[in-house]
C-alpha angles and dihedrals in degrees: 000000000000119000098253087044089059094046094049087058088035083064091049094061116078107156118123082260103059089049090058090049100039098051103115086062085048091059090040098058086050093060084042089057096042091047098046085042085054088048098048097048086045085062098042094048090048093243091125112049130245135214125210139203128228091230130053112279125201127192132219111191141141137217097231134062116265122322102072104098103250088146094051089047093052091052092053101041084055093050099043089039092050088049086059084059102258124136098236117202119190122221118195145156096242088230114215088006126117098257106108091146142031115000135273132206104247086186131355080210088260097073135351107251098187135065123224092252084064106034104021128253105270086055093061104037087059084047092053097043100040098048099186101037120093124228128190130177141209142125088254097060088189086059104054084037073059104055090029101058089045092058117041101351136217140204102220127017132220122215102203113199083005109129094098089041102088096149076092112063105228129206093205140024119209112174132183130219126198104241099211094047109016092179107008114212075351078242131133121241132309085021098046137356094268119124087178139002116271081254086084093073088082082082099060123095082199144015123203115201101201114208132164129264101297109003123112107222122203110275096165092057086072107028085077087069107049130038074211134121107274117190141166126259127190138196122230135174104237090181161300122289131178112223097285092059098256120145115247125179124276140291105240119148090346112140105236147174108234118206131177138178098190135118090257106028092165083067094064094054093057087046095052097050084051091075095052096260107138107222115212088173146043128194116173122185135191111274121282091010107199091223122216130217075245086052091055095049096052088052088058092048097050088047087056100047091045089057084248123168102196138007116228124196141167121281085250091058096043097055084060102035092046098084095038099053113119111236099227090055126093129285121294106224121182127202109228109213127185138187126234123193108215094216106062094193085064096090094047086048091059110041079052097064088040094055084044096058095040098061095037080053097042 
């Protein structure tokens, strides 16, 4: 069991034992919360600096770790806000890629120029499904909007996975909220999912409360945190594509090995059978897997033993497992899944406060 396998059961037990045998966690999660209070005041005072940035920026974030949707989110404000009109430009860490200084251009908005091993998956998953909007990564954000303004430019800027980034001054704060669990255990990491306390949300200009097709998910549990805007936000599968991104009919009825390297990789397989596709066989991995050409090849085996046409995995996997796949396995076949915002103004309302404190700021 990985370490982020054995947490994620740790939050799940609450009994009296499991208080006395998890304590170390429990102290933990107190210095966690002391030292990210103190952060946060130091921000706030001044006292730590802060970098801007000469275009509006506007954050997506979230207040757990993994699961809520931030990438989704990101893909759907660029696309709404480039239909207004507006050049959208995309700054993140490049999580689990090999950019630990200085900043790369994942996509000038024309090609990606970088692979998943170098700038992380989720980088290049928004480059290959927003072709025209720029993306650039690095764990100075100012640093890659940098790059990336004085190269192909943008208008507005979007700070994925950036609330509790506030070296970056933001014009806007957009967080998401899992709809089945808001706040998880409510407790902070390593005792529970929390990056922050609820409180947090005082900083948002909008929560998104992401729940799937057809579910309601709680809005007044947190609207009890935060005076702003919360909406709902729902999941959808838009489609089936093979590895290059192509679309390829559906998955009804077709026997399939399902994989999935997400926070939450159970998720995937619900998600999967709700298309009609019958899964003989299930394969999770830890978030964000770094797949080998070994890994691949297992997937294929197994396919093949489970009597499995196909084998179906998330648009983050994909971008990782497509030049590995052996060319005489199964189809690869990707789920593509999008994100709707249930208010439609929300986008506009946004991009409005943004526009307001940046020229107040400029």
């Amino acid at each position: 069991m990985s370490v982020e396998a054995g947490l994620r059961r740790a939050w799940g037990l609450e009994t009296p034992l499991a208080e006395l045998l998890l304590w170390p966690l429990s102290l933990l999660s107190v210095l966690f919360g002391a030292a990210a209070a103190l952060r946060g005041a130091a921000y706030a005072r001044g006292l730590l600096a802060r970098e801007s940035l000469p275009v509006p920026v506007i954050s997506v974030g979230n207040l757990a770790v993994g699961g809520t949707g931030k990438t989704p989110a990101v893909i759907a404000l660029a696309r709404a806000l480039g239909a207004s009109g507006k050049r959208v430009g995309i700054l993140t860490r490049g999580y689990k890629g090999t950019v630990t200084s200085g900043a790369l251009l994942v996509s000038d908005g024309r090609e990606v120029l970088a692979d998943a091993a170098t700038a992380g998956d989720e980088a290049v998953l928004l480059a290959r499904t927003l072709p025209g909007v720029p993306v650039a990564v690095g764990p100075r954000r100012a640093r890659a909007g940098r790059l990336l303004l004085d190269g192909p430019g943008a208008d507005v800027l979007l700070l994925d996975d950036g609330f509790q980034h506030r070296a970056l001054v933001r014009d806007a704060d957009v967080v998401l909220v899992d709809g089945n669990a808001p706040f998880g255990n409510g407790r902070l990491l390593p005792r529970g999912p929390l990056r922050e306390s609820p409180c947090a949300l005082a900083r948002a200009d909008a929560v998104l409360v992401r729940a799937a097709a057809g579910e309601a998910p709680p809005l007044e549990a947190v609207r009890c945190y935060t005076a702003a805007h919360v909406g709902a936000a729902h999941t959808r599968v838009t489609g089936i594509v093979d590895a290059d991104f192509r679309p390829v009919p559906a998955l009804t009825d077709v026997p399939v090995l399902a994989a999935a390297g997400i926070a939450r990789p159970e998720r995937f397989r619900v998600t999967l059978e709700e298309t009609g596709a019958r899964v003989v066989d299930f394969v999770p991995y830890p978030d964000h897997m770094a797949y080998t050409a070994a890994d691949a090849r297992t997937l294929c085996d197994r396919a093949g033993a489970a009597g499995a046409e196909a084998v179906a995995v998330t648009a983050k996997d994909a971008v990782k497992l497509g030049a590995l796949w052996p060319a005489d396995g199964p189809p690869l076949r990707v789920v593509e899944v999008a994100l709707a915002f249930d208010d439609v103004k929300l986008v506009e309302e946004v991009a409005a406060v943004a526009d307001a404190r940046f020229a107040a700021r400029s």
